[in-house]
N, C-alpha and C positions, 0 to 999 in steps of 0.2 A: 673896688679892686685893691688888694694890697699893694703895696709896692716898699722896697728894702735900698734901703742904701749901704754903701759899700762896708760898712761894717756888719752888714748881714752874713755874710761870710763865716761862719762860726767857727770851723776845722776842716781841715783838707789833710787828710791821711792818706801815708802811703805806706802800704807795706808795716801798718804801725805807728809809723813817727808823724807827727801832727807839725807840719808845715808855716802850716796859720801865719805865725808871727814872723817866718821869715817870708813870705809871700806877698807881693804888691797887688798883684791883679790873676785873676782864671777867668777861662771861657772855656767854654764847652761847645761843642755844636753835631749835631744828628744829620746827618745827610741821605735820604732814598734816594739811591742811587739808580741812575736813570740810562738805559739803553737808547742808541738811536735805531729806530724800526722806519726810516722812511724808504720808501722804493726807487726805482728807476723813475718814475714817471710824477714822484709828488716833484712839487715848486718848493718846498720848505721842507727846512729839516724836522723829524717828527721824533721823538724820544715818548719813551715809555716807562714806566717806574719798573725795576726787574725784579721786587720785591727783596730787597737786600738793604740795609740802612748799615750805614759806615759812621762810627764816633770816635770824633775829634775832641782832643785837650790839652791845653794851651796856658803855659803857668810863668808868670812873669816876679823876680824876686832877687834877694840878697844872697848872695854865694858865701856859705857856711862850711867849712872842711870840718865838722865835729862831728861825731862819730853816727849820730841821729839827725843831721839835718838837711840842708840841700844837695849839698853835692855827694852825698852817699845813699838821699833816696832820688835824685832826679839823673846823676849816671851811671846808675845802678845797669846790670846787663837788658838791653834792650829785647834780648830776644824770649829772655825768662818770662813767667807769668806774673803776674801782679796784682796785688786787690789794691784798689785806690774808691777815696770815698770822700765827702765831702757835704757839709749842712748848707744850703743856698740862703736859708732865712732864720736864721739864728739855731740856737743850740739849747730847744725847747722841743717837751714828746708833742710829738706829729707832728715837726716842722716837716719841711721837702728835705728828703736825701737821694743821693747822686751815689748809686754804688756801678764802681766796672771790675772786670777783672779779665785779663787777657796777657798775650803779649803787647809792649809800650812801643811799637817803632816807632822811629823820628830823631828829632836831633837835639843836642842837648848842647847850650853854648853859654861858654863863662866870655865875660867884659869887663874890663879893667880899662878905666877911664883917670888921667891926670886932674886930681882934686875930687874925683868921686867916689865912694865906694863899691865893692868892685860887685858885679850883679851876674844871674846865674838865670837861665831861662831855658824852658823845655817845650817841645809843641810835638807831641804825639797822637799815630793816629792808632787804633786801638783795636786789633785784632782778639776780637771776645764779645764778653755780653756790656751790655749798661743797663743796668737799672733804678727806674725812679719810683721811690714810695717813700715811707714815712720814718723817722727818728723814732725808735721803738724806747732807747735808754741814751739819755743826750751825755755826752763827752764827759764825766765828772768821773772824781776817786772815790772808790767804792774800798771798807776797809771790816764789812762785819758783809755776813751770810742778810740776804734780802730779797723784796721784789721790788720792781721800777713801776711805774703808774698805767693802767690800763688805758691801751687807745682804742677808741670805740670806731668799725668801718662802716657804720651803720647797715652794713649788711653785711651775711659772707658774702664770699668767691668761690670759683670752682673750680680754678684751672693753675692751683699751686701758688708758689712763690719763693723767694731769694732772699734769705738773712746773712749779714757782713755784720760781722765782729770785729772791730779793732782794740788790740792794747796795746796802750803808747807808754806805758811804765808799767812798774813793779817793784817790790818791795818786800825785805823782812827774812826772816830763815824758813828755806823751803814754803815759799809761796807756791798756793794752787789755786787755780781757779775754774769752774764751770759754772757755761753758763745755757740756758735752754730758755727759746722761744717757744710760749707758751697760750693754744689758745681757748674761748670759752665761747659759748653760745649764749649764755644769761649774766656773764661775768661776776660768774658764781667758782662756777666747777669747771677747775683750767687744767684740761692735756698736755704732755708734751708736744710741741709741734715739730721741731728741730732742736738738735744736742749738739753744740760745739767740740770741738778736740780740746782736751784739759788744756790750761795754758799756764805756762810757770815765767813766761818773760814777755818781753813785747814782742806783737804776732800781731795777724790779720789774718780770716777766715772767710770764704762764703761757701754757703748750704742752701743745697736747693730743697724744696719740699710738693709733691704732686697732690693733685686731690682737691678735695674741699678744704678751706679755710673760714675758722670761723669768725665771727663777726668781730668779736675782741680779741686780742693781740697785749701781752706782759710779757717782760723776761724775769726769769730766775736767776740769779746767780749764789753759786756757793763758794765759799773763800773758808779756803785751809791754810796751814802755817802757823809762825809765830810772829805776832806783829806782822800781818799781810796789809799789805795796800794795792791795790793797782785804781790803773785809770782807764775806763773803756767808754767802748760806746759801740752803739749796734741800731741799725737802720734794716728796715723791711718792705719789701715790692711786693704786693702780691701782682700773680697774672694776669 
């Protein structure tokens, strides 16, 4: 069984901006939330799972007022929608990735401490989806037209899936970029699977896709401009 120490944690993206290095600690947690169904006449209380799961997120860190960091993506408006996404075991293709996207309610609290630096921490519960699959193109700067490395699911699927895009920079005159989830049956001859929205700054994206998915899984990305840079990364759930 594997196991990651805390610097497994490769990127925690919100909204775009990668957290990471002002970040101390995340937890996450999944709750089937549970009805109570006992009667008049039982002796104990009886719950029942009501088929609903509730996700929680929980981010402990340094309070940064610049213009990409903590306190502009963690008390950003709560009731807005949000992609947030996150590598749990490094920031290699097919590590585990953590995508959600919903509204963030919860609460958001700066601490200013005598002789300390001053800390910024958020615990949100998360009105939306979470999904967990695979790092499809791991967090790097990508600066010329490409593909990322094929992950193999040793089998398809059939009941769809969820690709999150994050760019956390950009660069150059009139930078563009697209980028498309792309898959293949013999990882030979790759379809489109899912097409991004152009992106010209830093952004966050997810797309859902129904149907069968096949076995292999690439992205494409195309970069326009002059002197383009950006830096992404894009994780995939299938159903």
């Amino acid at each position: 069984m594997a196991k990651y120490g805390s610097g497994s944690v490769a990127f925690f993206l919100v909204d775009g901006f990668n957290l990471a290095g002002e970040s101390s600690s995340l937890a996450d947690a999944t709750e089937a939330v549970l009805e109570e169904t006992h009667g008049l006449t039982d002796a104990f209380v009886e719950q029942t799972p009501s088929g609903l799961r509730r996700a929680e997120l929980a981010v402990e860190g340094f309070y940064d007022d610049a213009t990409d960091k903590t306190n502009a993506a963690l008390a950003g408006n709560q009731t807005s929608s949000r992609v947030v996404s996150y590598g749990v075991a490094g920031n290699t293709l097919a590590q585990s990735f953590v995508g959600l996207e919903g509204a963030f309610g919860g609460t958001y609290v700066r601490q200013a401490t005598r002789g300390e630096l001053t800390k910024a921490s958020a615990t949100w519960t998360v009105t939306g989806q979470k999904d967990e699959g695979v790092i499809l193109l791991p967090l790097a700067a990508v600066t010329a037209t490409d593909y990322g490395g094929a992950q193999d699911n040793s089998a398809s699927s059939a009941s769809g899936g969820v690709a999150y895009l994050h760019v956390t920079a950009a660069s150059g005159t009139s930078p563009t970029l697209d980028v498309k989830v792309k898959d293949s049956a013999d990882n030979a001859t790759y379809a489109d699977l899912i097409t991004f929205t152009q992106a010209t700054g830093v952004t966050a994206e997810r797309k859902t896709v129904s149907g069968t998915v096949d076995q292999y899984l690439k992205i494409r990305y195309t970069i326009g401009g002059t002197d383009p840079s950006f830096t992404i990364a894009v994780g995939f759930a299938r159903g």
